[in-house]
C-alpha positions, 0 to 999 in steps of 0.5 A: 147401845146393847148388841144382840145376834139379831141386831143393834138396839139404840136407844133413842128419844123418850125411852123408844128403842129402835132395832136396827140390823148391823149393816144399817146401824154402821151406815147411819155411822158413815160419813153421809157422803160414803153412805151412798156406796155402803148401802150399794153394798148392802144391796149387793148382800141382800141379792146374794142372800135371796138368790142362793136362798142362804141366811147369809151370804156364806154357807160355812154349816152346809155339810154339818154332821147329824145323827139323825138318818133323814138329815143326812140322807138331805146332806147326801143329796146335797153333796151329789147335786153340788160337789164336783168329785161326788157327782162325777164319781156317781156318774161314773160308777153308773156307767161302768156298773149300767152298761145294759141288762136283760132277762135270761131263762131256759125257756126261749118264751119266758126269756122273750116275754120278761125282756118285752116287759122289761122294754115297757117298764123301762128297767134299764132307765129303772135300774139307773135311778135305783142304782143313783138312790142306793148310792145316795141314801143306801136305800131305795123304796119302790112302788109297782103298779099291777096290770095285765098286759098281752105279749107276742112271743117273737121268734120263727116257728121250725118252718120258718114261719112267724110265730103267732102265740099271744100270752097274758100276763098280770105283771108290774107294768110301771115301776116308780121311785118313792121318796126315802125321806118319807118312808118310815120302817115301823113294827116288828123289824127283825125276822123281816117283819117290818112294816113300811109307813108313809109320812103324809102331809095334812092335805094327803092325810084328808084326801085319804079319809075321803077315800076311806068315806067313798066321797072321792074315789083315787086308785093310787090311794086306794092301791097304796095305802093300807090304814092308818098306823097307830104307834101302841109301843112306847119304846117305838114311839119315843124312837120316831119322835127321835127321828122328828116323825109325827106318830099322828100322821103315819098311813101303812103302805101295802107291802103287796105294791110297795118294796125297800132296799137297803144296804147291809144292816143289822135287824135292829136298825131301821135305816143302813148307814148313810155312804156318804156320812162317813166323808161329811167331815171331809166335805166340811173342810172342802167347804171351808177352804171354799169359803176362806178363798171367797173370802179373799176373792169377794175382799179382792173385788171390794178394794180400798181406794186410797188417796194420799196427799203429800209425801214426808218432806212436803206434807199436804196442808189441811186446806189441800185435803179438805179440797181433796174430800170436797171433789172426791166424788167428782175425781173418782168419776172422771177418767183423769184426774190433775194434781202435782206430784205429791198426790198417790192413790193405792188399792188397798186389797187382801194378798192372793198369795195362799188362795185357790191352792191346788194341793189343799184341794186335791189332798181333799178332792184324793180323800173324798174320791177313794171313799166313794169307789170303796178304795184307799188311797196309794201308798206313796213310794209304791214299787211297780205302776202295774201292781199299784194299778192293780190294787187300786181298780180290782176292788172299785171293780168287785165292790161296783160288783157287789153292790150290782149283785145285790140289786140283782137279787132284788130285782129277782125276788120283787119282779121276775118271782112275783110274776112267775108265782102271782095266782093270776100267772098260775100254769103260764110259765114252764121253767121258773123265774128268769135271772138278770143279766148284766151286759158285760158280765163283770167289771174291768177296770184294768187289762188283764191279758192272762184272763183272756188268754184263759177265756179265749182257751175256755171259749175253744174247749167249748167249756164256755158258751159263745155269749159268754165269750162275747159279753166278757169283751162288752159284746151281745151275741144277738146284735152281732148275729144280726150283723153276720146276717146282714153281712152275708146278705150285703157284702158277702161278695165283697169281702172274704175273710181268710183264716190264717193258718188254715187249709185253703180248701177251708177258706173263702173260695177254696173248694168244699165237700167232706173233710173226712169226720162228716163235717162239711167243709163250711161248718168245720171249725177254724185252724188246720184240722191236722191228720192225712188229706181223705183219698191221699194215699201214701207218700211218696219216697225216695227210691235210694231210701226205700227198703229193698223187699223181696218176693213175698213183699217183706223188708230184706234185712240191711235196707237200702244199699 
């Protein structure tokens, strides 16, 4: 008998050999009375193997390690859709990163059309699934789909009318997310002249000669594609097929439609490093102890039944344990079983004394989640919570900041930049592109009183816009402008809001006119202005202190007596 990887060779009658696998070679060995449960078993495994679609009925090599970009962009995938921290740390930091975004120019007519756009490209769904693959893969490419579209500028014209300007703009009216997996940078890569080709499938690649030939006509092909690429560079050839690329089978995506994103990389790398390759190692040893609490739990299910017979004083005679096998399979399927004394049976199982221990998964769980908020870990024996707060959330927070600010500034450059300077929008806008505003302006993870303190004091030396003040607090100026509308509409004769401290004439039913600085009482800020009421006169004072004067008004020396 030779054993293989792939099985048992047995040697059988007149030189034919017969290939079994492991499982059925060791039950055709079994008693024929235990074959019954083994190949129950068996089936039980092959299930397992098809549904989870595995090789095996464990998966120990799911985080194995590769040099190679595309493999690790699929491992980084893999961890996002199935370990639990690295899913909810993306969630998370989405949330907190994404809470809304909007155009902003000096131009109240560039701002209102950018912000329509952005509603019917649906930027901020956009913006969540650039944001997810950037953190996936450290990269994103996306398509844009040039169209002209008419736009009414909203708003109310001096007189209060409804304004009725219509303004047509060629802009990208969808936006869609490609596949990093497929995109190849190929040509020149420094001083940003790389190219961007397209891993097509035979089926893609017939399709495209069929276009080419006008046989089919396909906008989306014909759009998109720009030529087939033709590797000439011995050195470029030989990197891609490094890479497992088909240099054969590469079409040029215009870059006119087609856009990438990277993380920060040098020029002379085709691909930034993947975030998440730096915890594979980690989920390796995550999955390992998965697999070895498994293990126990799946040996724990499938127990060892033992039946003894007899004890060291009155052993079983071999009569009794043939009796005994001879009605195993009876016994074992009655709920009650009759016998003397000296009958045992045992579960014979694996110890669960080690398995599913919370420390070892959460020294892992600790490891894994401070790699992904771009933080490390608290040093133990750290002096003060509010410090070691401190230094933990301000570099989640201004790391979830960087990267944002750079999503900005692509967003800037590919869509608000493309559409201000497009031949076809020449003369339309006034100022130049729009910037892109995040909602609020800046992450806080922690309460920090004394910048508030610092931005209510802004806010009051009017060194700071109103919208600023209220988006530092996770408010839009607009909705609550409406809401202050509304209010005074509905419930104006309900509720009067008193200023504290302030001059009664200057709240709620206090009376009105001038407040002596041209500002009417209504408009004036809040909070005791200071200085002597208008029409006051002087004050009164005591006649026993008032200084003694004589004919010609003037202050007699001595004062009062």
């Amino acid at each position: 008998m030779t054993e293989r990887e792939t099985g048992v060779l047995i040697e059988g009658e007149n030189g034919v050999n017969v290939a079994m696998s492991p499982s059925a070679a060791a039950i055709e060995g079994i008693n024929p009375r235990m074959q019954q449960i083994a190949r129950q078993l068996e089936t039980w495994v092959q299930n397992t193997r098809s549904v989870t679609g595995r090789t095996s009925l464990f998966d120990r090599g799911k985080y194995v390690g590769s040099d190679n970009p595309y493999d690790q962009m699929q491992t980084a995938r893999i961890a996002v859709r199935d370990d639990d921290v690295v899913a909810a740390t993306m969630e998370m930091t989405e949330g907190l990163a994404l809470q809304g975004i909007k155009w902003e120019s000096g131009d109240w007519d560039t701002t209102d059309i950018f912000n329509q756009m952005a509603a019917e490209q649906n930027l901020d769904g956009v913006m969540r699934k650039l944001w997810r693959e950037e953190c996936t893969d450290s990269q994103f490419t996306v398509a844009l789909w040039w169209d002209w579209g008419t736009f009414n500028v909203r708003g109310k014209t001096t007189k209060g009318n409804k304004r009725k300007k219509m303004v047509k703009v060629f802009y990208p009216r969808s936006i869609t997310l490609l596949d990093g997996a497929r995109v190849v940078p190929v040509g020149m890569l420094q001083f940003g002249q790389e190219r961007l080709a397209w891993r097509a499938t035979k089926g893609e690649l017939q399709a495209y000669d069929l276009v080419l030939n006008n046989q089919i006509n396909d906008d989306l092909i014909d759009r998109f594609y720009a030529g087939k690429y033709i590797v000439t560079n011995p050195d470029e050839a030989q990197a891609l097929t490094a890479l497992k690329v088909n240099t054969q089978q590469l079409l040029l995506l215009d870059e006119k439609y087609v856009r990438r994103h990277t993380e920060t990389r040098p020029d002379y790398q085709r691909f930034a490093t993947v975030r998440l390759n730096s915890i594979f190692r980690l989920l390796d040893l995550k999955q390992q102890l998965l697999e070895a609490d498994r293990v126990a739990l799946v040996g724990a299910a499938n127990y060892i039944l033992l039946v003894k017979k007899g004890d060291e004083k009155d052993p079983a005679y071999p009569e009794e344990i043939a009796n005994l096998k001879e009605n195993y399979h009876t016994l074992a399927k009655l709920p009650v079983i009759f016998s003397d004394h000296r009958l045992n049976i045992e579960i014979v199982s694996p110890k669960q004394d080690f398995t599913l221990q919370r420390e070892k998964y959460d020294a892992l769980d600790s490891r894994i989640a401070a790699r992904m908020l771009n933080t490390l870990a608290a040093q133990h024996g750290a002096r003060g919570s509010e410090n070691a707060s401190s230094n933990l959330t301000r570099p989640v927070a201004r790391g979830l900041e960087s990267r944002r600010h750079m999503l900005r500034r692509f967003l800037e450059r590919e869509l608000a930049k493309a559409v201000v300077e497009h031949p076809n929008n020449a003369g339309l806008f006034e100022e130049g592109p729009p910037s892109l505003a995040f909602s609020p302006p800046s992450i806080q993870l922690d309460s920090d009183a004394a910048l508030a303190a610092i931005i209510m004091q802004a806010r009051t030396m009017r060194d700071l816009s109103r919208e600023s003040f209220l988006e530092y607090f996770g408010f839009d100026q607009e909705v609550e402008a409406m809401r202050v509308e509304l209010e005074a509409d509905k419930y104006d004769d309900i509720f009067k809001t008193a200023v504290p401290f302030n001059s009664p004439a200057n709240n709620p039913g206090g009376g009105g006119g001038d407040q002596g600085d041209g500002a009417p009482v209504d408009q004036a800020p809040n909070g005791a202005r200071g200085g002597r009421p208008v029409g006051g006169g002087t004050p009164k004072q005591s006649p026993q202190s008032a200084p003694k004067r004589n004919a010609n008004g003037n202050t007699q020396p001595g004062g009062a007596k």
